[in-house]
C-alpha positions in Angstrom: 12.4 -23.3 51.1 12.1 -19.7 50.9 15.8 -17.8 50.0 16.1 -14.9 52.5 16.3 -11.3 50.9 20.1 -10.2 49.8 21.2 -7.6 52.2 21.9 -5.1 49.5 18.6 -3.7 47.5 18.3 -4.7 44.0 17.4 -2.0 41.5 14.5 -1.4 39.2 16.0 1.1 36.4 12.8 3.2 35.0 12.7 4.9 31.6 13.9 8.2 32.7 16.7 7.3 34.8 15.4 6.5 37.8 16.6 3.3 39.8 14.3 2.4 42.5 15.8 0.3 45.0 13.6 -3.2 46.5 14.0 -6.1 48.0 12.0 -9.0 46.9 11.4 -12.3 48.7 9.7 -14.7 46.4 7.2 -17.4 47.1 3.2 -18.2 46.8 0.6 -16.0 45.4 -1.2 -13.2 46.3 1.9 -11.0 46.3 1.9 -9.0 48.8 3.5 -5.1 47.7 4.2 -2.5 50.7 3.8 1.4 50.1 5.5 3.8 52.5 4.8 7.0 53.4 5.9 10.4 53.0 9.4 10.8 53.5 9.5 7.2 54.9 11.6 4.0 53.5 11.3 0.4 53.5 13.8 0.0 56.3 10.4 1.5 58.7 9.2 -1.0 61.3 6.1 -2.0 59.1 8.1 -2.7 56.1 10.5 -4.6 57.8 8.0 -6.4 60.1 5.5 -7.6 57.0 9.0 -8.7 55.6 9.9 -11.3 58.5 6.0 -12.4 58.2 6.1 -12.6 54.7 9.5 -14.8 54.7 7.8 -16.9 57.7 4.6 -18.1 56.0 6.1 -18.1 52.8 4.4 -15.2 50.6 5.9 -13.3 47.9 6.6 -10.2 49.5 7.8 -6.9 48.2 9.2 -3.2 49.4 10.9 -0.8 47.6 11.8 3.4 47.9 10.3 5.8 45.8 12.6 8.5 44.0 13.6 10.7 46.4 13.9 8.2 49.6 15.9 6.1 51.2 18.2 3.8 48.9 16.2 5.0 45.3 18.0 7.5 43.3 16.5 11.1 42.8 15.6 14.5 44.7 13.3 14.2 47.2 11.9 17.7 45.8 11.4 17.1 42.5 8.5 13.8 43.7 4.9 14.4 42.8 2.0 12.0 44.0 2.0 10.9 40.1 5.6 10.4 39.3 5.9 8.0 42.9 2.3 6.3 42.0 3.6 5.6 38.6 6.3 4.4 40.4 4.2 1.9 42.1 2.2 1.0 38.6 6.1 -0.1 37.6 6.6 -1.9 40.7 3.6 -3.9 40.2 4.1 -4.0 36.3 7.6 -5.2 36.2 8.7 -6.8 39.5 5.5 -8.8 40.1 3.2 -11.6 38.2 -0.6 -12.6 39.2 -2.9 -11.3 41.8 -1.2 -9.2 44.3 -2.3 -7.6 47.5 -1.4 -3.6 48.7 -0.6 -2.5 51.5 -0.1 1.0 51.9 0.8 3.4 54.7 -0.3 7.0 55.3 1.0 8.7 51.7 1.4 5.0 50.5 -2.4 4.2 50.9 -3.2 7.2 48.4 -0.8 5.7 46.3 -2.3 2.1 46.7 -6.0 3.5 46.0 -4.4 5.3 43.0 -2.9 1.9 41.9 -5.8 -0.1 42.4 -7.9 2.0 39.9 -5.0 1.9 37.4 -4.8 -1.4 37.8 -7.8 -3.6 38.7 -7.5 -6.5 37.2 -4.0 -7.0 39.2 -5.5 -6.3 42.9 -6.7 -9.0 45.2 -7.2 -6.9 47.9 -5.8 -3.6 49.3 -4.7 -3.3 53.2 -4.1 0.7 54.2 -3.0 2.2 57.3 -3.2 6.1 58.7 -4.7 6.6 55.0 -3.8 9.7 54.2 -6.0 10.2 50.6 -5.7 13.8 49.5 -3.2 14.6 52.3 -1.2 17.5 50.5 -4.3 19.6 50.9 -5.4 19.4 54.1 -2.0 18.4 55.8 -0.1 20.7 53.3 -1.7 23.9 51.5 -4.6 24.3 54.0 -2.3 24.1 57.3 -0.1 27.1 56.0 -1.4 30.4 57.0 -1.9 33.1 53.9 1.8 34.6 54.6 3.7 31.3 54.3 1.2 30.2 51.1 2.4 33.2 49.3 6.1 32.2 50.1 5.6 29.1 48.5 4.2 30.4 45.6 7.2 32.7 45.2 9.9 30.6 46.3 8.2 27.3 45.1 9.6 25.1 48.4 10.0 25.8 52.0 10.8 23.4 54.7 8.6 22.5 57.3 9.5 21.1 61.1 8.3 17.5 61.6 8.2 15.4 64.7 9.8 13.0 62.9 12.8 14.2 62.5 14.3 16.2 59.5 12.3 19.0 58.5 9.8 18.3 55.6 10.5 20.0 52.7 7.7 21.3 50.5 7.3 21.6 47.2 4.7 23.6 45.1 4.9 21.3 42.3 3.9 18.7 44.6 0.8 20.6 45.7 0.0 21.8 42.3 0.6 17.9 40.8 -1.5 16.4 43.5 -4.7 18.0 42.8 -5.1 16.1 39.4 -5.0 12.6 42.1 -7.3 13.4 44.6 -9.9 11.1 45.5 -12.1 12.4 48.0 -14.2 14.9 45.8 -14.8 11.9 43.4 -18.4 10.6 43.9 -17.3 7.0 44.1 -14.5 5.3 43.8 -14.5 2.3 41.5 -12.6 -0.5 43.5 -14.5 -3.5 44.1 -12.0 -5.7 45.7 -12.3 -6.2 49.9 -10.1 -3.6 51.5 -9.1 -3.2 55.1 -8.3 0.3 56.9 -6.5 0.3 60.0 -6.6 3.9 61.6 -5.8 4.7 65.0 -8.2 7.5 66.3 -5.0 9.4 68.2 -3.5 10.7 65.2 -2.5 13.7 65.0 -1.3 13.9 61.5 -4.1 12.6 59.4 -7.5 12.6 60.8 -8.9 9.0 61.3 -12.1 10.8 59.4 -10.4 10.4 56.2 -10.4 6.8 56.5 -14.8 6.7 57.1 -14.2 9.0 54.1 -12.8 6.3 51.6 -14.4 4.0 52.8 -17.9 5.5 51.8 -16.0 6.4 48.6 -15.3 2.4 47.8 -17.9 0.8 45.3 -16.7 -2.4 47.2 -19.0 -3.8 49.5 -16.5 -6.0 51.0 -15.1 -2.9 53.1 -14.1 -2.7 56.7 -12.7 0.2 59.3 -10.7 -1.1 62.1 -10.3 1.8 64.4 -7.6 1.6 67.2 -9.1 3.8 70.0 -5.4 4.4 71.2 -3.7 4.3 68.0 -0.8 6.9 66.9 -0.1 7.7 63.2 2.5 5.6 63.3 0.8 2.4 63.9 4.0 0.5 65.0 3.6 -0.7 68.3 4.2 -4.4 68.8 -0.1 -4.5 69.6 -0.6 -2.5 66.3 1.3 -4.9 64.2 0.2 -7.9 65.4 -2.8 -6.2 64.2 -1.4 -5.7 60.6 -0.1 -9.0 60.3 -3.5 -10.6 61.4 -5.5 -8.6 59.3 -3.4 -9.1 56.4 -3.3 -12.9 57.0 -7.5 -12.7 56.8 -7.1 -11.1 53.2 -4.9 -14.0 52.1 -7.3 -16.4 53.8 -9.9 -14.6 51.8 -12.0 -13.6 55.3 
């Protein structure tokens, strides 16, 4: 029988301080790792609903917070797309053992891609929705017009309104940091394991485009685009994650 996860997060402490906070339900292989998105946590509606499925069908299931969100220690300011990847390589390093599967959402698919090259021979598969590859370019830098790039330059973060909620808050590290991760000038893109991306073609945050985009990247031939005609970045309608679950449950079937 599969124990339920505590109520209370455990902690991973990392070499410089950081504590990430997870929850961990164990039980069969492939793991199965989730990968928020920017400014999200593991308490989101996918996280929590891969949880439940997890638990259900018995499969080892992590989630877990990157510095700077939710439960994990940190400033959210001071987060680069390295320092939370490598936060994901330590995840996958230290809290997991034998062939695992990703799945990442918007920010969290980047990070997942990013992981799967660091670490190949760990990676059954990889499961990414809304992927938003390369996003603090063309989300971030490119969106501002030439008066607010110079304020950032000179200030080094602004905030940003969201429709989510708080305002984002921007910094230039983060811009500068990400351009030494981004994947979509790379010719190819050396992951050979079967990957799934789910993108709905109504978002208005991250262009289902840059999905098509990866996937043409991938030197996997075992590479499919679901498209959700009426899809929202999001993804969490109850029809959208029936679609997640089902999808992922065709990866651990090896379909």
């Amino acid at each position: 029988m599969i124990s339920p996860e505590s109520s209370q997060p455990a902690r991973l402490s990392l070499a410089d301080g950081t504590t990430l906070a997870y929850h961990r339900i164990p039980g069969s292989a492939p793991g199965v790792i989730f990968l928020g998105g920017f400014t999200s946590d593991m308490t989101g509606t996918k996280a929590t609903t891969l949880a439940q499925w997890c638990r259900q069908r018995g499969q080892a299931f992590i989630r877990f917070d990157y510095s700077g969100h939710g439960a994990s220690s940190g400033r959210f300011v001071d987060g680069t797309i390295g320092r939370w990847a490598s936060e994901a390589l330590a995840v996958l390093d230290q809290l997991t053992e034998g062939p695992q599967i990703l799945v990442g959402s918007s920010m969290g698919a980047w990070l997942m891609l990013l992981t799967a090259l660091a670490r190949p021979e760990r990676i059954r598969s990889l499961l990414g929705l809304a992927c938003a590859a390369d996003f603090t370019r063309y989300l971030l830098w490119d969106r501002l017009d030439p008066p607010l790039q110079e304020r950032l330059r000179r200030e080094r973060v602004i905030t940003l309104p969201s429709s989510y909620g708080e305002p984002y808050v921007i910094a230039m590290d983060l811009i500068e940091e990400a351009a030494r991760h981004r994947l979509l000038d790379r010719p190819v893109l050396p992951i050979h394991c079967p990957v799934r991306l789910i993108h709905g073609m109504n978002d208005v945050d991250v262009p289902w485009q840059t999905s098509r985009h990866v996937l043409e990247k991938l030197a996997s031939p075992n590479v499919r685009l679901i498209l959700v005609k009426d899809g929202e970045h999001t993804l969490s309608r109850e029809s959208d994650l029936r679609l997640l679950t089902r999808t992922l449950g065709e990866l651990l079937d090896g379909e």
